[in-house]
N, C-alpha and C positions, 0 to 999 in steps of 0.2 A: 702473560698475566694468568695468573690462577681462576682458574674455574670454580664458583662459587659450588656448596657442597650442595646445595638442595638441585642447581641447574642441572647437576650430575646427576643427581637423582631422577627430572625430566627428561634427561636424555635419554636414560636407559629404558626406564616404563615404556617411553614413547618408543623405540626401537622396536620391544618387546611387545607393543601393541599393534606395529603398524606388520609386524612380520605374523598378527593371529596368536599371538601368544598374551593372555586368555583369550577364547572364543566371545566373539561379541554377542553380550547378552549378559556378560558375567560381569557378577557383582565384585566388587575390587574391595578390602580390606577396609574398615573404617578408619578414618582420619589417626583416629589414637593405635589402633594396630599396625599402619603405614607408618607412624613414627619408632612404635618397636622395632619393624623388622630394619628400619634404614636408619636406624641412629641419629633419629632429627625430632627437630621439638613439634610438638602437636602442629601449633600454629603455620612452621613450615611445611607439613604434611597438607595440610588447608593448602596451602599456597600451591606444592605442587600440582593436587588437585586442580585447582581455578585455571592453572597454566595447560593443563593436558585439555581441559575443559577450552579452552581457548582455539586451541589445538584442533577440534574437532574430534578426539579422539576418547573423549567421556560423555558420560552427560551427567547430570545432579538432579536427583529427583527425589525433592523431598519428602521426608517421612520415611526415603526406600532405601537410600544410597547412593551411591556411583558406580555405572555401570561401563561396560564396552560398549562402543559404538559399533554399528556397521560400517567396514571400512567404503561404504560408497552411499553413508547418508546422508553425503553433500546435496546430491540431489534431490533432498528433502529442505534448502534453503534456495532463496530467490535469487540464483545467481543467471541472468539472461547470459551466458554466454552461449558456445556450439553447444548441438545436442546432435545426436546420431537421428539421421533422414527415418529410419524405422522404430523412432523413439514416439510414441502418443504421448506430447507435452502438456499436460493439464496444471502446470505452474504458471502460466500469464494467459491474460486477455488481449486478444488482438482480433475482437471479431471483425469480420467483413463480408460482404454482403456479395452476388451475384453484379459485373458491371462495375466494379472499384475503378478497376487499371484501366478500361476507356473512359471513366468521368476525369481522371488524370492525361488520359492521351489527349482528350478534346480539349484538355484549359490547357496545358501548353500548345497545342493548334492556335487555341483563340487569342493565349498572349504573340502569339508569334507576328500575329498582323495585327495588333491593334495596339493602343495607347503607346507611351514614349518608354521603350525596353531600358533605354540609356540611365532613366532614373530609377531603375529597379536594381543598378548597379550601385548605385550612389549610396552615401550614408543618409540613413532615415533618424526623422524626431527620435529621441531615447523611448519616451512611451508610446510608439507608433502614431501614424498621420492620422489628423483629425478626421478623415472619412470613415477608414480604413476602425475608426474608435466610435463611429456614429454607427458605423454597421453593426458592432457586436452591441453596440447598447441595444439594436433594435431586438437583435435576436435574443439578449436577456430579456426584455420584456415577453416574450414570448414564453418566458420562463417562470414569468411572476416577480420578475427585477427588474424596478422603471426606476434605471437610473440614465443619466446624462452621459453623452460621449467624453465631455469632459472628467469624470470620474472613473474614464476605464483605463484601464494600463494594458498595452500588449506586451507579451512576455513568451519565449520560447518552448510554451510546454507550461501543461500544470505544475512539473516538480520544477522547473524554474523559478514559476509564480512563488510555490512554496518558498526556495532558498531566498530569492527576494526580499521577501518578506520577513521571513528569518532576519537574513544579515540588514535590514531597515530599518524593524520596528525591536528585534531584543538584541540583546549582551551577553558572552559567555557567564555562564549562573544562572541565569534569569530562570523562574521555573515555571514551566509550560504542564498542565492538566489535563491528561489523554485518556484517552479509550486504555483498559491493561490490554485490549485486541486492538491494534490499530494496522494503517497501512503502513509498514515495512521504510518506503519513500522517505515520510518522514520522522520516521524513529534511528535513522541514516542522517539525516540531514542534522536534527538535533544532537548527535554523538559527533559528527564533525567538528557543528557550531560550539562545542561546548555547552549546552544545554541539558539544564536539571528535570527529566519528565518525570511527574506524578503523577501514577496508574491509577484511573478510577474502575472499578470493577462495574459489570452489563449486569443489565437484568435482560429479561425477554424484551421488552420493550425499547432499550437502548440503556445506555448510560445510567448509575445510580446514581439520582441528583440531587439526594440527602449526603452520598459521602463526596458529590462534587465541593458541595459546599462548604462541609467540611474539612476539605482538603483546603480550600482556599481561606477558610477562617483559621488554618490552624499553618501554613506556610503562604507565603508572598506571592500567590500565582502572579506572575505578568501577562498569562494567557493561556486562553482553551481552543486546544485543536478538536475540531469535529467533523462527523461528518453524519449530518443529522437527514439527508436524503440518501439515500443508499448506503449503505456502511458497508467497509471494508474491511475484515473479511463476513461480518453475520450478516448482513443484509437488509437491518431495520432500517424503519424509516419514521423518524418521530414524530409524535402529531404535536394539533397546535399547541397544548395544553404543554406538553414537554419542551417543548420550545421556548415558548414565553417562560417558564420558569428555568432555564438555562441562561437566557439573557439577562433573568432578574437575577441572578446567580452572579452573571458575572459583572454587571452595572453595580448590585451591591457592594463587589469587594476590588471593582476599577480593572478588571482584568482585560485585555485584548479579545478578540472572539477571531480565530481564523478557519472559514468558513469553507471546508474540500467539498464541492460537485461536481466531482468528475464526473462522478453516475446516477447524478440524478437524473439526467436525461431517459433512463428507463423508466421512469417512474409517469404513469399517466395517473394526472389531479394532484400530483404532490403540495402537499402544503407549502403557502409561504416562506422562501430563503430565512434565515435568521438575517443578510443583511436588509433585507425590506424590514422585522420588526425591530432593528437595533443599526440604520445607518451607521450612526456616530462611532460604533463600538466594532465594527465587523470589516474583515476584509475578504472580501471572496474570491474564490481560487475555481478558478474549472480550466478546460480546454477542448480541445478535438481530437487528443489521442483516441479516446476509445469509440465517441461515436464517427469519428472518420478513419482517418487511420493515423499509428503513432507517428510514423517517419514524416508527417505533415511539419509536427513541432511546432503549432501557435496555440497559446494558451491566452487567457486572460484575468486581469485583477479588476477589482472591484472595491474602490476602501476610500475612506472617509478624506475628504480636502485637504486637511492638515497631513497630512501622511504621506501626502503624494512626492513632494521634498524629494524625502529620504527616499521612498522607491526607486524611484529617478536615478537617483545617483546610487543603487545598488544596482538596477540594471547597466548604467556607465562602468560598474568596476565588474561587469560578469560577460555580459555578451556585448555591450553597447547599444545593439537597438538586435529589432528580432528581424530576420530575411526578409526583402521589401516583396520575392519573388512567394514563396511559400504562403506569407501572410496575403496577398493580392490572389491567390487562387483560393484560400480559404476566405475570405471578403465575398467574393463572386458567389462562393456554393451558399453560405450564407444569405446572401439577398436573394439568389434567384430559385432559392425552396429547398437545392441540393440538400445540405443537411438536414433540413426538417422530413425529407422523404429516406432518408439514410437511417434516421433515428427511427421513423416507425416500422422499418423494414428491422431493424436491430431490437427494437421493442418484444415483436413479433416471433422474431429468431431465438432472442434469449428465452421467452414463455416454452416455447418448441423444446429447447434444450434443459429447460428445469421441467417439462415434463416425464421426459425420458429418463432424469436423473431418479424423478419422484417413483418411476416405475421399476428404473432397477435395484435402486438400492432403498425399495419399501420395506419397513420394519426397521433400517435402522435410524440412529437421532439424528438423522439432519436438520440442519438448522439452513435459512437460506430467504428467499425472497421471492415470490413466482414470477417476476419478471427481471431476475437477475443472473447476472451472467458468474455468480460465485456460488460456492458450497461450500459448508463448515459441517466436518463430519467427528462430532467425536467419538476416543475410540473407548473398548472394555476398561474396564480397571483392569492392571497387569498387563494392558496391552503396549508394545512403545513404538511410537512414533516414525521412530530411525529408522527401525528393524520394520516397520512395515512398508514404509519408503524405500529401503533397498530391496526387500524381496520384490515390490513391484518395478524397481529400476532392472530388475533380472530378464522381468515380462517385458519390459519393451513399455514402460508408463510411469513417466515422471510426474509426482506430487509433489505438494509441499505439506512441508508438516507445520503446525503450531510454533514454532521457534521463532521466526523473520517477524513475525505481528506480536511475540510478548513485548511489552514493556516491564512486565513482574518481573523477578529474580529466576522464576520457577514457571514455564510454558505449559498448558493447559497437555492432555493426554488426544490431540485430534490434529486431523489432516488439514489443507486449505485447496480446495478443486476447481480449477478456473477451464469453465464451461464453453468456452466462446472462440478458441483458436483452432479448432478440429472438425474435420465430416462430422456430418451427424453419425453415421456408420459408426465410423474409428471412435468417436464419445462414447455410445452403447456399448461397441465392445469392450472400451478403457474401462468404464465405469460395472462392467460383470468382475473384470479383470480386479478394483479396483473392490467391489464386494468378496470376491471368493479370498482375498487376502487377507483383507481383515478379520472376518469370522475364522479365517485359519489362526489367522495370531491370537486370536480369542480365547482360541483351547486350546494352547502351547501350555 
């Protein structure tokens, strides 16, 4: 079969780009001058663009061009796989605390001789056992969540909770109302599901909830993803005042409310969940990945009676029920204070760590949270993203850039720096590491 002519076209650029041929950083021909030199129509020149773009091996930035990439500014995208032993990873959170892996060697000790092991093999309820659903209600309320066991769902992990949720309550089309910065997780999940997100653009304060509104009186939102205690990547945290007018936002125009706390648990006094002021409307999503540790994998949902259905039968077609072993040591740290002592000792840790950040990298615009375990750094105008991600993947210090959290067409010009998986040591020096590059790519 013949090789369509514009493919050819992408083969060859791509060859030509991945062998350094232009040097990355270079501006590549405009759309209507790439269709001069290759004998193709505008439109396809667009096309082969978006495909190189795809590629990894351009980027598009509006108002400037299309450029070369750095051939290693992968590691400026969220991809958890291997990284080299002398790499300082500041792309994921994975804090932990002094004492992890004995509060693990003693619960398997204590399942070992106690209660019946044999049913920990067994298949469990879909939404996890009544106890086991009493226990996280208790520890939501500790949260500012006084809801019923009955009302809670266990589920494998917050980004399970999310996909759940997803495949429960919408439909490929259906269009969801995001952060244009959101978590990465579910801007993956919705590109799976088939899902339409409409970017609402932050203010300082969170979310602008004049053009949320907007956005829902002018398309069919079926629902708004948020994350109105810790946000992920800037770190607001919205008060009551923004809150109740988000709800009224989405009560007005019938939209879903699905409610991400992964990390509110950093926050000491956080205002009321949105689902305590909008039960009926809200499904709430957290877990134990970040204030225990992630390979735990129990999460939990929170969402109105009528919904529970459908949950149900989206965890039967995904996992079927969540580990009866995992969830029973998570249950136990739960009741008997574990993670409430985990959480202040993380509270604590992160403040420490956004200290240090605030010291080294003073004077530039960081944006962030003081008890948060992220950093949102943007960079000069003229500065790019890519290119300051590889020269520091050269250093031995993996970031992430702006890319993985757009939902825009077009990624904001800044990094994402995840504080919480490193010595304090190796941070400080990541983070000089981390300033002397940027200000280098400044006055390039």
């Amino acid at each position: 079969m013949r090789t369509p002519k514009y493919k050819a076209v992408v083969d060859a650029i791509a060859a030509d780009l991945r062998a350094g041929r232009p040097p990355a950083g270079t501006r590549l021909p405009t759309h209507r001058a790439l269709a001069a030199q290759r004998g193709i129509a505008v439109v396809t020149a667009s096309r082969v663009y978006a495909e190189l773009e795809a590629m990894g091996l351009v980027s598009n930035e509006q108002g400037r061009g299309t450029f070369v990439r750095e051939p290693s500014a992968g590691l400026g995208h969220l991809d958890q796989g291997a990284i080299a032993e002398d790499v300082v990873d500041l792309r994921f959170n994975s804090p932990a605390v002094a004492g992890q892996t004995d509060l693990l060697r003693q619960a398997l000790r204590d399942l070992s001789v106690a209660g019946d092991l044999d049913a920990l093999l067994r298949y469990q309820p879909h939404r996890g056992r009544p106890g086991d659903r009493a226990t996280i209600a208790r520890h939501l309320r500790r949260r500012g969540l006084d809801v019923a066991g009955e009302r809670v769902v266990v589920v494998g992990g917050a980004q399970h909770g999310l996909a759940v949720t997803c495949l429960a309550l919408l439909r490929p089309g259906d269009v969801v109302a995001v952060d244009a910065l959101t978590y990465p997780g579910f801007a993956v999940l919705a590109r799976t599901l088939g899902l339409d997100l409409a970017p609402v653009p932050a203010t300082p304060a969170g979310p602008d909830l004049d053009v949320l509104d907007e956005v829902c009186r002018r398309r069919p939102v079926r629902a708004i993803y948020t994350m109105p205690t810790l946000h992920n990547p800037l770190g607001w945290v919205l008060d009551e005042s923004r809150r109740g007018r988000l709800v009224a936002t989405a009560r007005r125009h019938g939209a879903l409310v699905i409610e991400d706390g992964s990390y509110a648990y950093l926050v000491d006094d956080a205002p009321p969940p949105l689902a305590t002021l909008a039960p009926d409307l809200t499904v709430h999503v957290s877990g134990l990945s970040k204030n225990v540790a992630p390979g735990l994998r129990v999460g939990f949902l929170v969402a109105p009676p009528e919904h529970l259905p459908s949950l149900e039968r989206a965890i039967r077609a995904t996992t079927w029920h969540t580990p009866a072993l995992t969830t029973t040591i998570a249950c136990r740290w739960l009741d008997d204070g574990t993670v409430d002592r985990l959480e202040t000792h993380k509270r604590a840790d992160a403040r420490r760590r956004q200290a240090i950040a605030g010291e080294v990298l003073s004077g530039l615009p960081t944006v962030g949270h003081p008890s948060s375990y992220l950093l949102w750094l943007p960079l000069a105008q003229g500065s790019r993203p890519d290119r300051v991600a590889a020269s520091l993947a050269r250093h031995q210090v993996a970031v992430s850039t702006a890319e993985p959290f757009a939902t825009t067409p077009v990624a904001p010009q800044a990094l994402r720096l995840a504080l919480g998986s490193v010595s304090l040591p190796d941070l400080r020096g990541a983070l000089t590491t981390v300033r002397r590059e940027v200000e280098l790519d400044a006055h390039r």
